[in-house]
C-alpha positions in Angstrom: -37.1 -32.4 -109.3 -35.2 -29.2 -107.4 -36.7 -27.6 -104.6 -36.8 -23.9 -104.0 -36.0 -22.5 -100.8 -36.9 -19.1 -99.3 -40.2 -17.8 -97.7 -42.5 -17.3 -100.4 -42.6 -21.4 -101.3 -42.7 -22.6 -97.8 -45.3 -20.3 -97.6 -47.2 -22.1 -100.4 -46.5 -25.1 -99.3 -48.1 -24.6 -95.8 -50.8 -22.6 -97.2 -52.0 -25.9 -99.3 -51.8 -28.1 -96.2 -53.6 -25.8 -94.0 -56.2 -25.2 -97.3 -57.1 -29.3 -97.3 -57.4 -28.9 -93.4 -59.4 -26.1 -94.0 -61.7 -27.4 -96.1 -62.0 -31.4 -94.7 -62.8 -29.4 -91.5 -65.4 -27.2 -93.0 -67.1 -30.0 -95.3 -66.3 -32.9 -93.8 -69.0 -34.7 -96.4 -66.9 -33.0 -99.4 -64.0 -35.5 -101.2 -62.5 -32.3 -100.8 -61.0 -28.6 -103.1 -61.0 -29.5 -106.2 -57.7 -28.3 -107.8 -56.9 -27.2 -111.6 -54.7 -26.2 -114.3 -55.0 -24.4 -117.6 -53.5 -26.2 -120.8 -53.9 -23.8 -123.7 -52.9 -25.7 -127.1 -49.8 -23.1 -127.3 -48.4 -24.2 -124.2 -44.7 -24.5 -124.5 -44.6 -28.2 -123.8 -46.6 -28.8 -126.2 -48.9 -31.3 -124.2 -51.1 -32.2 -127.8 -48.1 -33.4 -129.6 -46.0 -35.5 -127.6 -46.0 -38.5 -124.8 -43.6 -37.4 -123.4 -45.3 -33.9 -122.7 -48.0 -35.5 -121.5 -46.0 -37.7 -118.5 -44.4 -34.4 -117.9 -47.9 -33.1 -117.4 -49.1 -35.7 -115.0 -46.4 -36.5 -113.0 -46.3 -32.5 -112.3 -50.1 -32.7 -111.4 -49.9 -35.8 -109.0 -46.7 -34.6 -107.7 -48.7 -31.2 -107.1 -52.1 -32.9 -105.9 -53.3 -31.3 -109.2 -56.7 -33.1 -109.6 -58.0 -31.4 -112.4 -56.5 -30.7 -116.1 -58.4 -28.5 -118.7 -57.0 -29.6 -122.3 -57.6 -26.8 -125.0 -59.6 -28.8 -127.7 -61.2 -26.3 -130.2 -59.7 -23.0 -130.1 -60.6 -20.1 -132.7 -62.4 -22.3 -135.1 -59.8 -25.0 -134.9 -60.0 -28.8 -134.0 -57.4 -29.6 -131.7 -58.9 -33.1 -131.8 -59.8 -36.5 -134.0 -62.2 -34.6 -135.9 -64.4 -35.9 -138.9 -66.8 -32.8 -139.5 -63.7 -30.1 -139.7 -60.5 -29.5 -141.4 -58.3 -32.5 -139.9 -54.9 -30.4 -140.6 -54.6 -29.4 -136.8 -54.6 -33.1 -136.1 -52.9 -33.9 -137.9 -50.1 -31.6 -137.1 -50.5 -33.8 -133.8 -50.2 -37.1 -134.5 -47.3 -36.4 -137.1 -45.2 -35.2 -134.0 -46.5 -38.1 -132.0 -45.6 -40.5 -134.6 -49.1 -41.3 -135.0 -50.4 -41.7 -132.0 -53.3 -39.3 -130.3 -51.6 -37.6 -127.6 -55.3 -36.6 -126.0 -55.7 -40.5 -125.6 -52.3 -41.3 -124.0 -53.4 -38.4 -121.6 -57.2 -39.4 -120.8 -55.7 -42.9 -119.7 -52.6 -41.6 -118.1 -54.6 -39.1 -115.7 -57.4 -41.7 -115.1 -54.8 -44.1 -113.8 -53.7 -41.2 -111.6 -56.8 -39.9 -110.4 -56.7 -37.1 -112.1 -60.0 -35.4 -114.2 -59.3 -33.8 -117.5 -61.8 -31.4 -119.4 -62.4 -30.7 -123.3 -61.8 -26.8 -123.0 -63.9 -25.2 -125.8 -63.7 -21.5 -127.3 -67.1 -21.0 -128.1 -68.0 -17.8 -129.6 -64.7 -16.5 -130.0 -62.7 -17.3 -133.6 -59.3 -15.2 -132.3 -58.2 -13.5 -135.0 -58.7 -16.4 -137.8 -60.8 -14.7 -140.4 -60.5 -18.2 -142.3 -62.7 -20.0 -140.0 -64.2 -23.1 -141.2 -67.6 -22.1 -139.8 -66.8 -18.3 -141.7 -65.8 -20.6 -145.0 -69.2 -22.6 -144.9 -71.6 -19.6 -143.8 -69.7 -16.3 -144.4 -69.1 -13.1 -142.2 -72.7 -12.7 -141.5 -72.9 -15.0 -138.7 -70.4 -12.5 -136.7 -72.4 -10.7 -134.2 -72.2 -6.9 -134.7 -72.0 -3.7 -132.5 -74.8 -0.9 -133.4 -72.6 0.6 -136.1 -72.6 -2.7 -138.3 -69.3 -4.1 -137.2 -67.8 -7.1 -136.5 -65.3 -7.0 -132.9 -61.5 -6.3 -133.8 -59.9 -4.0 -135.2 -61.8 -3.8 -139.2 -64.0 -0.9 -140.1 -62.7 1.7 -137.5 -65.0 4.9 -137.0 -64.5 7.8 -134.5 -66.1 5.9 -132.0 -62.7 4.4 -131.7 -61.5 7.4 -130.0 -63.2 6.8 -127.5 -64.0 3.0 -127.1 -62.2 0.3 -127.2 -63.3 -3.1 -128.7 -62.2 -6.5 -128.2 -59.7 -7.2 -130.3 -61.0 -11.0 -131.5 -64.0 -12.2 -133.8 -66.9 -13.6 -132.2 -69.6 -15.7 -133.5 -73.2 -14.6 -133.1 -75.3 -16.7 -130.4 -78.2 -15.7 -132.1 -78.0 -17.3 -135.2 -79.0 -21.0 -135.3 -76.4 -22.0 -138.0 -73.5 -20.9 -135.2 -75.0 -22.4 -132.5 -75.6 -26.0 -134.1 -71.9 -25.8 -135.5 -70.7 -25.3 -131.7 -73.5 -28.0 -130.5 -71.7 -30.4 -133.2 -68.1 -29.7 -132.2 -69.1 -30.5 -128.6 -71.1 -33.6 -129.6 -68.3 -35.0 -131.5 -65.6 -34.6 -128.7 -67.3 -36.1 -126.1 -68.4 -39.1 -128.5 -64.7 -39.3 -129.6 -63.2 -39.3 -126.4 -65.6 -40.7 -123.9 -63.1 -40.7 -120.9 -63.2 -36.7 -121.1 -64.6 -35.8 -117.2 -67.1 -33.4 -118.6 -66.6 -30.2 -120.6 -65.5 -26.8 -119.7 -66.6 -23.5 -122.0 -64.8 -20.6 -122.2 -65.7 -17.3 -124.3 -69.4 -17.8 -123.4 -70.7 -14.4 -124.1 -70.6 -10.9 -126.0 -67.2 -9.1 -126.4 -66.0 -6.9 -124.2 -66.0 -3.4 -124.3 -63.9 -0.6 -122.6 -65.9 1.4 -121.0 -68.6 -0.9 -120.5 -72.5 0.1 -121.1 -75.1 -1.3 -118.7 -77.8 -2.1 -120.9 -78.9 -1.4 -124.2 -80.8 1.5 -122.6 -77.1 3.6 -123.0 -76.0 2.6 -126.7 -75.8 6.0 -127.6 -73.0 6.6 -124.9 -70.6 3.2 -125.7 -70.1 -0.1 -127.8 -73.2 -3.0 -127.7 -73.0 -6.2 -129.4 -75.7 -8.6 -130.6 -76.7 -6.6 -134.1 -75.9 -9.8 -136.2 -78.3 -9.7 -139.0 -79.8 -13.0 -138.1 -80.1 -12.2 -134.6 -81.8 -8.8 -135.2 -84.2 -10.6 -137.4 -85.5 -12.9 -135.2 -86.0 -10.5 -132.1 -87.6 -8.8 -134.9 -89.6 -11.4 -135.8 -90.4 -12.1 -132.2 -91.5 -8.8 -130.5 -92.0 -6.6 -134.0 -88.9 -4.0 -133.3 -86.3 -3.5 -134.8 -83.6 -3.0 -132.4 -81.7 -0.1 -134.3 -84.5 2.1 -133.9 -87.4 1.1 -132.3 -86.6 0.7 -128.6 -88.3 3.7 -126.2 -89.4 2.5 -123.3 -87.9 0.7 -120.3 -89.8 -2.4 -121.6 -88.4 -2.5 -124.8 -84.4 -1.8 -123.7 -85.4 -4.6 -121.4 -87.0 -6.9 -124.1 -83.5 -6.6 -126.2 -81.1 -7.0 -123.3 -83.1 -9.9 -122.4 -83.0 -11.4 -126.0 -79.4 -11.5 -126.4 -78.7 -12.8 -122.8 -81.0 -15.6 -123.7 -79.3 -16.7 -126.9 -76.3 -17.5 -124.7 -78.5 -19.4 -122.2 -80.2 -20.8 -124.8 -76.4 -22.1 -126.3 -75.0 -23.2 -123.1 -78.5 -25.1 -122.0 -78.4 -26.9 -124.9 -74.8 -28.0 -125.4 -74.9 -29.2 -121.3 -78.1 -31.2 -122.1 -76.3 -32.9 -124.9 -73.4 -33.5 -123.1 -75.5 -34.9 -119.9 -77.9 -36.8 -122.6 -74.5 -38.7 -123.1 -73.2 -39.3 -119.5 -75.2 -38.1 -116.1 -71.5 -38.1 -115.2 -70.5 -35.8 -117.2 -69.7 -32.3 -115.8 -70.2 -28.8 -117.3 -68.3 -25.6 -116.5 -68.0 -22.6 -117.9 -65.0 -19.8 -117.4 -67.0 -16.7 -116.3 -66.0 -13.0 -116.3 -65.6 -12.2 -113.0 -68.2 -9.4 -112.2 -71.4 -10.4 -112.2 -73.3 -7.6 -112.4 -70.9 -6.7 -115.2 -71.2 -10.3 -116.9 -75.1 -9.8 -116.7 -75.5 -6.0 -118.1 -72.7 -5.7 -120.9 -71.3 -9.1 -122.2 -75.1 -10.9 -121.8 -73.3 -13.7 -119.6 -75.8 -15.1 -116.8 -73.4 -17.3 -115.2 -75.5 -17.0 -111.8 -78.6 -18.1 -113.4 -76.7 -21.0 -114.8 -75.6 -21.7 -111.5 -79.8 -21.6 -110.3 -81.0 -23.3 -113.0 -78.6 -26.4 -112.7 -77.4 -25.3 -116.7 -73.9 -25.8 -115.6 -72.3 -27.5 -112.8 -69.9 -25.1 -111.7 -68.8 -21.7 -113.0 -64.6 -20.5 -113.0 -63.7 -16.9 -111.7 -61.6 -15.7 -114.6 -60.1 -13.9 -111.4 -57.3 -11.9 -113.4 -56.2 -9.2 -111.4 -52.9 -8.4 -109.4 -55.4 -6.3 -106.8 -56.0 -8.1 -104.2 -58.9 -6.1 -102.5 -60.3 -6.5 -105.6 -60.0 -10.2 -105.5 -61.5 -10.2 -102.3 -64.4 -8.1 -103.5 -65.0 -10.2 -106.5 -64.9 -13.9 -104.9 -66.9 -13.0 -102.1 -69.8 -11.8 -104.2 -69.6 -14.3 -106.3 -69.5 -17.1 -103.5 -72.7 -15.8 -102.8 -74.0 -17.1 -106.2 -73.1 -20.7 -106.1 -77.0 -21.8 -106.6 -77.6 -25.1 -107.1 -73.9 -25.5 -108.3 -70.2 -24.2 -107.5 -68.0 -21.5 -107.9 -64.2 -22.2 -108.6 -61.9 -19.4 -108.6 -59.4 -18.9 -111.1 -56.3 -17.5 -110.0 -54.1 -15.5 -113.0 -50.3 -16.8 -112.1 -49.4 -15.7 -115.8 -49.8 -12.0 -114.4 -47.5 -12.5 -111.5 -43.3 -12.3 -111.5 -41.9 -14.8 -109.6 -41.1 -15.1 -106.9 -44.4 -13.5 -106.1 -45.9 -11.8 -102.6 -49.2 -11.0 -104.6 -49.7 -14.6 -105.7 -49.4 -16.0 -102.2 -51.4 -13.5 -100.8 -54.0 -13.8 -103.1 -54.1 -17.9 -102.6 -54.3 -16.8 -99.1 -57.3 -14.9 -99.8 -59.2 -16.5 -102.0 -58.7 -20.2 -99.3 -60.0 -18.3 -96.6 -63.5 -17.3 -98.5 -63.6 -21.3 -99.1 -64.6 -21.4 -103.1 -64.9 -24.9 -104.4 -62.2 -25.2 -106.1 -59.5 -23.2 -107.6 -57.6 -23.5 -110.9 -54.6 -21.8 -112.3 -53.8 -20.2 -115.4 -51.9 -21.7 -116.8 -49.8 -24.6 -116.9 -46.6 -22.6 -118.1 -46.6 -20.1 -115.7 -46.4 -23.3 -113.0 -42.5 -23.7 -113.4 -40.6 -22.1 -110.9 -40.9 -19.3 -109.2 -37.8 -17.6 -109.8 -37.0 -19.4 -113.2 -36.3 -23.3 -111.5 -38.3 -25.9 -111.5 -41.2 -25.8 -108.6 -42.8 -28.5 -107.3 -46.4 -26.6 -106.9 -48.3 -28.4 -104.0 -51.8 -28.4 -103.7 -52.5 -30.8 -100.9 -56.0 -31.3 -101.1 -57.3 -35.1 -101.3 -58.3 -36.1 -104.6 -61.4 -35.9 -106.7 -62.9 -38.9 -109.0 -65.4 -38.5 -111.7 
């Protein structure tokens, strides 16, 4: 593999070296950073379909001290796996370019070998744009979650609030409606069952879509975009308190009764899917990809990542630290470093933002190493090829982590 000289990837190199030092020093009980890479199943390489992609992968990770690998398994509705409860034709897709053989497999035994963990990276609540869902197909549009004005995220059924807010522009499922959460219970059950050498699990899309602006609370629907108004959902907060969220909220109690509701059913779906998962292997560990703000996570998306991290629901949350600010970076690691609880906080660092070579990225590695997270992952695995178009050997020197 090529090298590439000039300042900025000597100055990642040392900044790895000095990042291990850094951290044996500081924990000298810990086995040490833990250090990761996003796989999404449109990677170029096209990791799911081929050995060779996958020797590719590992011998860039060991040759990177990569320790950590999360593989895309179920992404917008789709089984990216050896499924038997959904469609199979996304498998099959796979082992028809692998000449029949389970590419996940080859690389669960491949990484173990080379000390390396690999996660089963599952889109929860988000279907992406695929309107022909399996879970849609066998329970219809209903079990979409809903802003106030009866519609489903994306881009259908615009009004004029879309002069003025902008919604996410994917389908999400509704937490609160128990057919979707034991669908996504199911899907996790049967990959970890399938695929037993799987280190743990890591969730992604764990929350309420995004708005722009953002409301805090349900307190301020009248001045932006709220989610949660799936009919199920509504009826069982209904059923629970005796208002009806579309109208009946007045007091500081009851705006706090509602925001409470909906952050619950995404407690409520993480809780159980980690007690499954550890149910099948103490072992195991759970991790969620978190948006970044707390306070924002917690007030507008219904996301209580630090609670997870208190309660012991997950083991360790990732930063979805996408930004090319770097004070900003600073200001978001930092508070969420104080949040660890009984578990960790990994940073995630957005590389697919970034040109290359890049001043920002190395500054912001710099950053992020001296607030000491525990761990830090990269997305994504593309955007790890070199620096100025050549191949880069990517060193994280950081000992090595073993489930």
């Amino acid at each position: 593999m090529k090298f590439i000289t000039g300042k900025v990837i000597l100055f990642i190199f040392l900044f790895f070296n000095l990042l291990c030092f850094g951290a044996c020093q500081d924990m000298p009980s810990s086995p040490g950073i833990a250090t990761g890479v996003w796989v999404s199943i449109f990677s170029k390489d096209r990791v799911h379909y081929s050995k060779e992609a996958v020797v590719r992968l590992v011998d860039r990770c060991k040759s990177s001290n990569i320790n950590q690998i999360y593989l895309q398994v179920y992404q917008s509705g789709n089984a990216y796996y050896d499924t038997s409860i959904l469609p199979r034709g996304k498998y099959k897709d796979m082992l028809n370019a692998a000449n029949g053989e389970d590419a996940i497999d080859f690389l669960l035994t491949r990484a173990r070998e080379n000390n390396i963990q690999v996660f089963a990276w599952v889109n929860l609540l988000s279907l992406g744009n695929n309107d022909k869902a399996d879970i849609l197909e066998k329970f219809g549009r209903d079990i979409l979650t809903k802003d106030q004005f009866g519609r489903p995220s994306g881009r259908a059924n615009p009004n004029d609030s879309d002069k003025y807010y902008l919604r996410e522009d994917l389908l999400f499922l509704e937490p609160g409606d128990q057919k979707v959460a034991r669908y996504l219970i199911a899907v996790v059950e049967e990959i970890i069952e399938r695929y037993p050498l799987f280190s743990g699990v890591h969730l992604d899309y764990a929350r309420y879509p995004m708005t722009v602006p953002f409301i805090p609370g349900s307190r301020f629907t009248g001045q932006g975009l709220s989610y949660g108004f799936g009919e199920k959902n509504i009826e069982r907060f209904t059923e629970w308190t005796g208002l009806d969220p579309l109208k009946d909220l007045r007091s500081a109690k009851d705006y706090i009764s509602w925001d409470g509701w909906r952050r619950e059913q995404i407690t409520s779906l993480v809780r159980r899917i980690s007690k499954k998962v550890k149910d099948r292997s103490f072992g195991y560990m759970v991790s969620c990809a978190v948006v970044p703000s707390a306070e924002r996570a917690y007030s507008s998306m219904f996301q209580d990542w630090p609670f997870w991290l208190e309660e012991g629901i997950i083991d360790y949350a990732v930063l979805m630290n996408y930004t090319l600010d770097n004070q900003l970076t600073r200001q978001l690691v930092r508070s969420a470093l104080s949040l660890r609880g009984k578990g960790k906080v990994f940073i995630g660092v957005g590389l697919y933002l970034m040109e290359k070579p890049s001043s920002v990225f190395a500054e912001q590695l710099k950053i992020v190493s001296m607030l000491k997270p525990d761990g830090i992952v990269v997305f994504s695995y593309d955007d790890l090829e070199g620096l100025s178009g050549k191949d880069l050997r990517f060193v994280f020197s950081h000992p090595r982590t073993d489930k």
